[in-house]
C-alpha positions as CSV (number, residue, x, y, z in Angstrom):
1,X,39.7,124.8,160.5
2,X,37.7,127.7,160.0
3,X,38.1,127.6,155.9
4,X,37.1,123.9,156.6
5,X,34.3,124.9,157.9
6,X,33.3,127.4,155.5
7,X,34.0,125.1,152.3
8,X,31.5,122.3,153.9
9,X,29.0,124.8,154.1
10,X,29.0,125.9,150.6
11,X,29.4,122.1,149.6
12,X,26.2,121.3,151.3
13,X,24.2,124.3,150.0
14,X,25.5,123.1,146.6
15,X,24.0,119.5,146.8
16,X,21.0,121.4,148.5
17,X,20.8,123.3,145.4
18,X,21.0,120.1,143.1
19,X,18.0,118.4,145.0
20,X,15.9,121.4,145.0
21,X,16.4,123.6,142.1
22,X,13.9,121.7,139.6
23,X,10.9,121.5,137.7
24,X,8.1,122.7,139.6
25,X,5.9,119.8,137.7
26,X,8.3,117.3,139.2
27,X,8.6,118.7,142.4
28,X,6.2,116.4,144.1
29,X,7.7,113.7,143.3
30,X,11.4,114.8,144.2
31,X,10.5,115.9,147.0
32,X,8.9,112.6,148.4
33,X,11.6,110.9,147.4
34,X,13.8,113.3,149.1
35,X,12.2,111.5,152.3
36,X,12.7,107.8,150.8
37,X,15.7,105.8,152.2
38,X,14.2,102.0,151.5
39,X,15.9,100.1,148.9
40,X,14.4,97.8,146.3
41,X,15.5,94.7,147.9
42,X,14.6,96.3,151.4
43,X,10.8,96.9,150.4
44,X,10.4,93.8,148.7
45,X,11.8,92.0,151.8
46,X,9.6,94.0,153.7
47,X,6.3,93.5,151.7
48,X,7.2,89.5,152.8
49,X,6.8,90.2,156.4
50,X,2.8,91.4,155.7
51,X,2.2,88.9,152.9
52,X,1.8,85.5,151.5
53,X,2.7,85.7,148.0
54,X,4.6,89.0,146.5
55,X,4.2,89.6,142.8
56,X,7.5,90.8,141.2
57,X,6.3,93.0,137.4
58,X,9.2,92.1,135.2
59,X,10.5,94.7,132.9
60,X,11.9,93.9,129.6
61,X,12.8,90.2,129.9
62,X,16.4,90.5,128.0
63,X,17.1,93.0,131.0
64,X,19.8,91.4,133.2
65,X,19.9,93.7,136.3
66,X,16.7,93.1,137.3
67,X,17.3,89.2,138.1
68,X,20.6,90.6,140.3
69,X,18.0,92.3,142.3
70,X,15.8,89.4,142.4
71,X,18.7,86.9,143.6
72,X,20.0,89.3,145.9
73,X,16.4,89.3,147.4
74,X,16.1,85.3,147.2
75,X,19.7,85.4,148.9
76,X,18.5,86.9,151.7
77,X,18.2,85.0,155.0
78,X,14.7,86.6,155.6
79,X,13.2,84.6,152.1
80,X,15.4,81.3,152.6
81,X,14.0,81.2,156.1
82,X,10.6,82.2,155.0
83,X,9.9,82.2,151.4
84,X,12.1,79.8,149.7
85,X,9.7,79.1,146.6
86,X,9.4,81.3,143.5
87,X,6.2,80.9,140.5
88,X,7.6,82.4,137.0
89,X,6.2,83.2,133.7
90,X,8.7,82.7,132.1
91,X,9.8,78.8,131.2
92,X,7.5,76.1,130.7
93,X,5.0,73.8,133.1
94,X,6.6,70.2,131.8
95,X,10.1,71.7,133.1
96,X,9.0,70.3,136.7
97,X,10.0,68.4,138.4
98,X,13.1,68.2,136.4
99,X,13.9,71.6,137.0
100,X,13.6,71.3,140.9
101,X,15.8,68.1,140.8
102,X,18.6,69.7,139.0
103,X,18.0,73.2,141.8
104,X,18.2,70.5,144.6
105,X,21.4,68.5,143.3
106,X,24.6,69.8,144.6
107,X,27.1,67.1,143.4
108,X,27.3,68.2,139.6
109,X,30.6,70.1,138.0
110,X,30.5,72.9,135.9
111,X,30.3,71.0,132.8
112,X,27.4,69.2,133.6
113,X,25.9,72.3,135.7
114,X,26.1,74.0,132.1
115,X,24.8,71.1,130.5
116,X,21.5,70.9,132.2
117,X,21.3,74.8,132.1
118,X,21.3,75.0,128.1
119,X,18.7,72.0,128.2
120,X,16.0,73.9,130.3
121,X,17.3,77.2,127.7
122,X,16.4,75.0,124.8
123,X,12.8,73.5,125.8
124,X,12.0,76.7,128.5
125,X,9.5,77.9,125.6
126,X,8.1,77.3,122.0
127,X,9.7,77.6,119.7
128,X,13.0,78.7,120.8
129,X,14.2,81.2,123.9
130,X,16.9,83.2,122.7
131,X,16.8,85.7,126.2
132,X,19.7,84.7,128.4
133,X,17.7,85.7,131.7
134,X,16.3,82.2,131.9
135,X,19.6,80.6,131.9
136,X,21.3,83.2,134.2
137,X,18.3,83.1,137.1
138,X,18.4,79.2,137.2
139,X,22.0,79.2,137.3
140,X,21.8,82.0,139.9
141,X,19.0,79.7,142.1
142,X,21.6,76.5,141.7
143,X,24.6,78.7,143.2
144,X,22.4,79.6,146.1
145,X,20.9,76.4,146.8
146,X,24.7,74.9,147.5
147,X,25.3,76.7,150.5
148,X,21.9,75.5,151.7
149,X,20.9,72.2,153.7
150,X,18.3,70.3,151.7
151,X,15.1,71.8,154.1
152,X,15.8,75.1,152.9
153,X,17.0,75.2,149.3
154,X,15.2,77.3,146.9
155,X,12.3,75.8,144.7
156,X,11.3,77.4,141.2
157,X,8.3,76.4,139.5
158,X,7.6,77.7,135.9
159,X,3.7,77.9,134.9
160,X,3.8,78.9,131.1
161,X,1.8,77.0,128.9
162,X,4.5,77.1,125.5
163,X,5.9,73.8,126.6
164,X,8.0,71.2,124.3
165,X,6.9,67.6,124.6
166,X,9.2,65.5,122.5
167,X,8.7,65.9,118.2
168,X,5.9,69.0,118.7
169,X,3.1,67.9,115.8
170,X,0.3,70.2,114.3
171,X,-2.5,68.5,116.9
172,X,-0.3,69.4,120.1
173,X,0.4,72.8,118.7
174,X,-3.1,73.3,117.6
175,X,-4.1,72.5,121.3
176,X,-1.4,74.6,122.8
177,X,-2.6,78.0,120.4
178,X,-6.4,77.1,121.6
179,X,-5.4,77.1,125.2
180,X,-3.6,80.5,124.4
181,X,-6.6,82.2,125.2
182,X,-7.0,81.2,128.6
183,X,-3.0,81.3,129.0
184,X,-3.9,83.5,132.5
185,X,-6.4,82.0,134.1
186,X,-4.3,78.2,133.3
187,X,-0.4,79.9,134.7
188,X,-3.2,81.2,137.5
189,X,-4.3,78.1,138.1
190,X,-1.3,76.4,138.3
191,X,0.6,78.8,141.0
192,X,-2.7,78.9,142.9
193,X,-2.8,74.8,142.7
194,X,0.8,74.5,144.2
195,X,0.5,77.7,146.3
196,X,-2.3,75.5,148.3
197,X,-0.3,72.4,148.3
198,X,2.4,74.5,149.7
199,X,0.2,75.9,152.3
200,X,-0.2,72.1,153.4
201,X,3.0,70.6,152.7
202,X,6.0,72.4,153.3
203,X,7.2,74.4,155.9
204,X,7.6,77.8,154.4
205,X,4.2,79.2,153.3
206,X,5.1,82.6,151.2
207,X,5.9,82.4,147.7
208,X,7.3,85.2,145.0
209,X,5.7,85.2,141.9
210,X,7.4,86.9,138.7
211,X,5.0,87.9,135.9
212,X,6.2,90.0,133.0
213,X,4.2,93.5,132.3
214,X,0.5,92.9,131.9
215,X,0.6,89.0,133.2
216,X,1.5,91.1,136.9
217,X,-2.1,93.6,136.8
218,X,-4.2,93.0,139.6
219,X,-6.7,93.9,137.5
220,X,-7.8,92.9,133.9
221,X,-7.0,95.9,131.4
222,X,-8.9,96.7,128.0
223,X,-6.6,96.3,125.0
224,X,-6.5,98.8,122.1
225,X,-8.8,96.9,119.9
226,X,-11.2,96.6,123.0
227,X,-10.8,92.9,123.8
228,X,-10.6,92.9,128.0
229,X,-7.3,91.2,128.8
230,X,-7.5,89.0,131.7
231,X,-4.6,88.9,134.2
232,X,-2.8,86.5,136.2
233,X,-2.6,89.1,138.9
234,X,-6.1,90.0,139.2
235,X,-7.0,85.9,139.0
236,X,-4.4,85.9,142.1
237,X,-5.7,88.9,143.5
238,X,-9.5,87.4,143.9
239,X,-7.9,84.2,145.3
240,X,-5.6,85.6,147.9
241,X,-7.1,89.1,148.7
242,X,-5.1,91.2,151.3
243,X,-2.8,88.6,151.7
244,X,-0.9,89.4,148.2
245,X,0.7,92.4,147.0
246,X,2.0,93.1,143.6
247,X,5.2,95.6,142.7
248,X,6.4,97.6,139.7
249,X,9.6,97.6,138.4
250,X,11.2,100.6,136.6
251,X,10.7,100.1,132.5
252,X,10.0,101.8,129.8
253,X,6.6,102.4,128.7
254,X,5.3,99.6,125.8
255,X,8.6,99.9,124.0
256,X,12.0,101.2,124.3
257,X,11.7,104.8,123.3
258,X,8.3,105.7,125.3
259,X,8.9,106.9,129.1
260,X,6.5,106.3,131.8
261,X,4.7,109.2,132.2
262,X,6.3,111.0,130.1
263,X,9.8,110.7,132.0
264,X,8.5,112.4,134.6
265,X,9.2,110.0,136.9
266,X,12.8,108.9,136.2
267,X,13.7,112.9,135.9
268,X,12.5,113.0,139.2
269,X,14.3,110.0,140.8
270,X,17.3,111.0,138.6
271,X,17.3,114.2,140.4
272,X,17.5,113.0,143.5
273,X,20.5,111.3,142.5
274,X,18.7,107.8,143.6
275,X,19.3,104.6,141.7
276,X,17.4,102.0,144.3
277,X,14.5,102.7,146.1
278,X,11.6,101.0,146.9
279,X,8.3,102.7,148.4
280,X,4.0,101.7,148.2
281,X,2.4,103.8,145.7
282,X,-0.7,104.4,148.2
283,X,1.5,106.7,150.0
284,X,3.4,108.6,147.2
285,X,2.1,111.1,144.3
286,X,3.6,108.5,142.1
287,X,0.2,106.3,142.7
288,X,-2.3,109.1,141.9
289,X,-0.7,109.3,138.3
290,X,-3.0,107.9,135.2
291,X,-2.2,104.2,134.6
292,X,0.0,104.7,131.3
293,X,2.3,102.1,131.2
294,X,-0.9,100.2,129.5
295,X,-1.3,100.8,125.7
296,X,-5.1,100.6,125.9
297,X,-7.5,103.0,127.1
298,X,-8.1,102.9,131.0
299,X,-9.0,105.3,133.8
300,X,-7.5,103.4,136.7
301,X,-4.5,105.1,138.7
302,X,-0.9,103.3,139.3
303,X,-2.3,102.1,142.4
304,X,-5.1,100.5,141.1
305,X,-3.2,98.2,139.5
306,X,0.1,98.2,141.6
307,X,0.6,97.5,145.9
308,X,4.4,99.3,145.2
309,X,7.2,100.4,143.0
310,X,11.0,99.4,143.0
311,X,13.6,101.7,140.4
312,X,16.7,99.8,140.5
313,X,18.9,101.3,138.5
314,X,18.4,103.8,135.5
315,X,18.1,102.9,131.7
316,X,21.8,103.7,130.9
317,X,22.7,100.6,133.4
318,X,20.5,98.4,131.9
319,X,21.9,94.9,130.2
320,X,19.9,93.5,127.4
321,X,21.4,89.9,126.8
322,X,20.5,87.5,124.4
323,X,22.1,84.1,124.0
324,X,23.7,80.7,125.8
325,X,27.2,79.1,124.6
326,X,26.2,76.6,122.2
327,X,22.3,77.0,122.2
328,X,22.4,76.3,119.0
329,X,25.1,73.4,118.4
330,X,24.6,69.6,118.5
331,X,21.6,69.8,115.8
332,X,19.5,72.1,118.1
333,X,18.9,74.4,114.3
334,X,16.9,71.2,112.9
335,X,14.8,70.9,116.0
336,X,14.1,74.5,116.3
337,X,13.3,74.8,112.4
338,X,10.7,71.8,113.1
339,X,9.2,73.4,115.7
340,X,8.6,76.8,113.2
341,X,7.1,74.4,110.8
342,X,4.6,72.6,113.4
343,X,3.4,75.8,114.5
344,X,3.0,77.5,111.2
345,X,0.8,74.6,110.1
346,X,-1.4,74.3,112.7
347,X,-2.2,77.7,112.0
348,X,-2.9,77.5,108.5
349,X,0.2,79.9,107.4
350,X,3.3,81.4,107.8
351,X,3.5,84.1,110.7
352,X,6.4,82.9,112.7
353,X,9.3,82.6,109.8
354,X,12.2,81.0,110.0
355,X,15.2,82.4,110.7
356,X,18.4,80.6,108.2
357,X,20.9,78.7,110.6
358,X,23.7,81.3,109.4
359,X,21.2,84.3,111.6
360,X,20.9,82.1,114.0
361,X,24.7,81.4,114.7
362,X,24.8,84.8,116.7
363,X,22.7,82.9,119.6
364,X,25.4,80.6,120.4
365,X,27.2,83.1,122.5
366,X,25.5,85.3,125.0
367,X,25.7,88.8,123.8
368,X,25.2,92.2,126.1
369,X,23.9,95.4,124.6
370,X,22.7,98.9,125.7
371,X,18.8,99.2,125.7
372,X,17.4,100.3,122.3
373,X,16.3,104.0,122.0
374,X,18.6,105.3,125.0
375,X,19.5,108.4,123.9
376,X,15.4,108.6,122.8
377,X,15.1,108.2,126.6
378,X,17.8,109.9,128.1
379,X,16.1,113.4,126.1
380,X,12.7,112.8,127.5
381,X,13.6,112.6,130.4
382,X,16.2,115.7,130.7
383,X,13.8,118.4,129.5
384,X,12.1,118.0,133.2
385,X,15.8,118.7,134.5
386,X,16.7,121.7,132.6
């Protein structure tokens, strides 16, 4: 008993040693996550209980794990009960209400379930959506909705403006590019329009709103070259005020290869052996760090431009899928290649070439890869841990 004794004590000084023994410059950080116990779905749960709308930042959209999180959160009895509508990005405007009527029908088999999944895949954006997230989130929203009664099944509305109406020509492209630069303040217009009809209509009044990377600021952010991007966070930030928050999820920094803040960050969480955590960033040092997750110039702090943060799950774990079962069979090539020849003439030239149907063969099956640059990564990050 004694030696039993004895042996746990040494074990625990061990893992107390782990925690402690690191870089001083990363200390901070360690050390207040030493002290954090919330997980990612747990905070983004939580942020529901003080807010209306809840603004989910995207990572890479190839990455897979992220949208386990996010259906794990939509899941939840706390957002059927009280949420139970979700605004993307990602997928076009013209997909409602078709999109909702395929979510609320729970009579379909699996064949037909997979049918209507790879037609929202094919016209989700111009010219063609390769990134099997679309098709696995949808899919995951339908498998929810079946174990719920009509009152409380899940509704997703898409706001982008890349949309597919019948044989695209070079006049509705040429109006699509011009609206491209208002693309936020029209996806902001949209969510806010239905937001307010859902305020007076239905019986759950909080919404989740995914936006990939800068689409999620909740403040416009100069650009390299100068030009002030305008955000559909900040639009939704001066609509909604206090009564919206916005959250970070882990990514890399621009591109694979680049480390937020220098991997400072993920050394830290790495160190404290945590792989799902959720915290605000008003409360943690992480906040007070420069904004550099934005390639332009900017001397705003993390939380300036973010309510909170979620890591869920470290770069190793990530999935980057591309790809649908038969995406593109059944003369879905032609349409695509007519779409790349719309667009290119309604700009006056070639900048979106056209991939040969033999390069395009590899889409017809989903396929599930590491994230580029990882062992980039993986070394910035362990020179704060040696």
């Amino acid at each position: 008993m004694k030696k039993g004794i004895v042996f746990l004590g040494v074990l625990l000084m061990a893992i107390q040693y782990s925690y402690t023994q690191v870089n001083e410059e990363i200390e901070p950080y360690a050390n207040f996550l030493r002290h954090e116990k919330t997980t990612a779905k747990e905070y983004i749960l939580s942020l529901f209980k003080e807010k209306d709308i809840v603004i989910l930042c995207e990572r890479d959209h190839r990455e897979l794990t992220q949208y386990d999180l996010i259906l794990d959160v939509m899941k939840d009895p706390y957002f059927i009960d009280n949420v139970g509508v979700v605004y993307t990005e990602v997928g076009a405007f013209n997909l409602n209400p078709e999109l909702n009527r395929f979510l609320q029908n729970s009579h379909l088999s699996e064949e037909e379930i997979n049918q209507q999944v790879l037609k929202f895949q094919r016209n989700c954006m111009f010219p063609l959506w390769e990134k099997s997230t679309f098709a696995y989130f949808i899919k995951g929203i339908y498998e929810i909705n079946l174990s719920l009664p009509n009152e409380k099944k899940i509704q997703h509305f898409p706001t982008d403006i890349w949309y597919v109406e019948g044989k695209p020509d070079s006049v509705k492209v040429r109006s699509m590019l011009i609206n491209m630069a208002n693309r936020d303040s029209i996806m902001a217009e949209q969510i806010i329009t239905l937001f307010d009809r859902q305020q007076k209509e239905m019986p759950r009044k909080k919404a989740l709103v995914i936006m990939n990377y800068r689409h999620a600021f909740k403040q416009d952010t100069p650009s390299p070259n100068g030009i002030v991007s305008k955000n559909v966070g900040r639009f939704l930030q001066d609509r909604y005020a206090n009564k919206l928050a916005n959250v970070m999820i882990n990514n890399f920094k621009e591109m694979p290869g680049a480390v937020v803040q220098d991997g400072k960050w993920d050394a830290a969480i790495q160190n404290t052996h945590l792989e799902d955590v959720g915290f605000n960033f008003s409360e943690s040092p992480f906040g007070n760090d420069n904004f550099d997750y934005w390639a332009g110039n900017t001397d705003l702090k993390y939380k300036n431009i973010f309510d909170g943060f979620v890591y869920y799950l470290p770069f190793e774990k990530w999935k980057i899928a591309k790809g649908l079962p038969g995406l593109m069979e059944d003369g879905f090539y032609e349409e695509y290649a007519q779409r790349v020849f719309w667009f290119n003439k309604a700009v006056g030239r070639e900048i979106m070439p056209l991939q040969s149907k033999e390069e395009m063969q590899i889409y017809n099956n989903i396929h599930i890869n590491d994230v580029e640059a990882l062992d980039q990564m993986k070394e910035v990050i362990a020179k704060w841990l040696k």
